[in-house]
N, C-alpha and C positions, 0 to 999 in steps of 0.2 A: 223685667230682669233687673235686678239690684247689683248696685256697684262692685256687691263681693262677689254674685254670681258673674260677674263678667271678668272680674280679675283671674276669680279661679279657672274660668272658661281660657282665659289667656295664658294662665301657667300650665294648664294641663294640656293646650296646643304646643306649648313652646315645651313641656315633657315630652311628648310624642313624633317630636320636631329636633329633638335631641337624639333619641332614641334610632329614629330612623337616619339622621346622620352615622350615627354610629356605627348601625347594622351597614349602612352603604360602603363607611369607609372599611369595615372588616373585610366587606364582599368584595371590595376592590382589590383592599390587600392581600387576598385569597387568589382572584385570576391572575395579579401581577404575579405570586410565590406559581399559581400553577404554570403560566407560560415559561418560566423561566426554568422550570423543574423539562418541560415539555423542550424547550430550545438545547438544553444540554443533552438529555437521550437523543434529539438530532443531531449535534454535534458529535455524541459518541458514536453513534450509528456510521453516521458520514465515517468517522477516522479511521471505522473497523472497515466498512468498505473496502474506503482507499486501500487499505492495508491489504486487504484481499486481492485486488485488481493489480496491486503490486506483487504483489506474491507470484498471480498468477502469470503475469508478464515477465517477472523473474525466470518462473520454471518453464515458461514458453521457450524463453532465449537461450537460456543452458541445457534445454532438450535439440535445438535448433543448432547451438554450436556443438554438441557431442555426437550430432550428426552430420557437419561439416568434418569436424577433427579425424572422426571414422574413415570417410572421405579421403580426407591431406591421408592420412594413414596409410591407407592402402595404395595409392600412389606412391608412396614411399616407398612402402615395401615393393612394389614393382620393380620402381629404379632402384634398389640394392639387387633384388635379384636380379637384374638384368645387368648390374656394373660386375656382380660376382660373374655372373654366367659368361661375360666379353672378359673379368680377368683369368677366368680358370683356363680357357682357351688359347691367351695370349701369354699366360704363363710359362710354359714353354721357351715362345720363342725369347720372352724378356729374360730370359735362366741362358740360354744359346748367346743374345746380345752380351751380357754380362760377364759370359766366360771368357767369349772373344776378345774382349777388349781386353781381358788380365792377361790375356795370353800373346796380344801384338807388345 
């Protein structure tokens, strides 16, 4: 082998040696850009989640107190009717105390 076959044997290593740096650092820069495309759709994913589990422990809780509040409500309404029903009864006699006393 002659000195210019071994040089060009050298440059066309050190071409192919180039070449394949190249390729590698592209391939590299391709998985970095794909994880980072791939870590975002997790991240959005995650948020919409969240947002869901929120939502739905929202509507849990205000299903949960409009059935409490029905609840107080009706008891409410009990004791009105039952303060009506002791004042209708005792109205009378508080109409009787009333007169009385304009009248002593």
């Amino acid at each position: 082998m002659s000195r210019a076959d071994v040089l060009r044997t050298i440059k066309d290593a050190e071409a192919d040696a180039s070449a394949t740096l190249a390729k590698a650092e592209s391939e590299a820069s391709n998985i970095v850009t794909k994880a980072r495309i791939a870590a975002s759709e997790t991240v959005t994913e995650g948020r919409a989640q969240a947002q869901s589990d929120a939502q739905q422990m929202i509507d849990d809780a205000r299903k949960a107190a409009e059935k409490e509040a029905a609840k107080v409500s009706k008891k409410g309404d009990k004791a009105i009717d039952s303060i009506h029903g002791s004042g209708d009864s005792s109205r009378s006699k508080a109409v009787d105390v009333v007169l009385d006393a304009f009248r002593a």
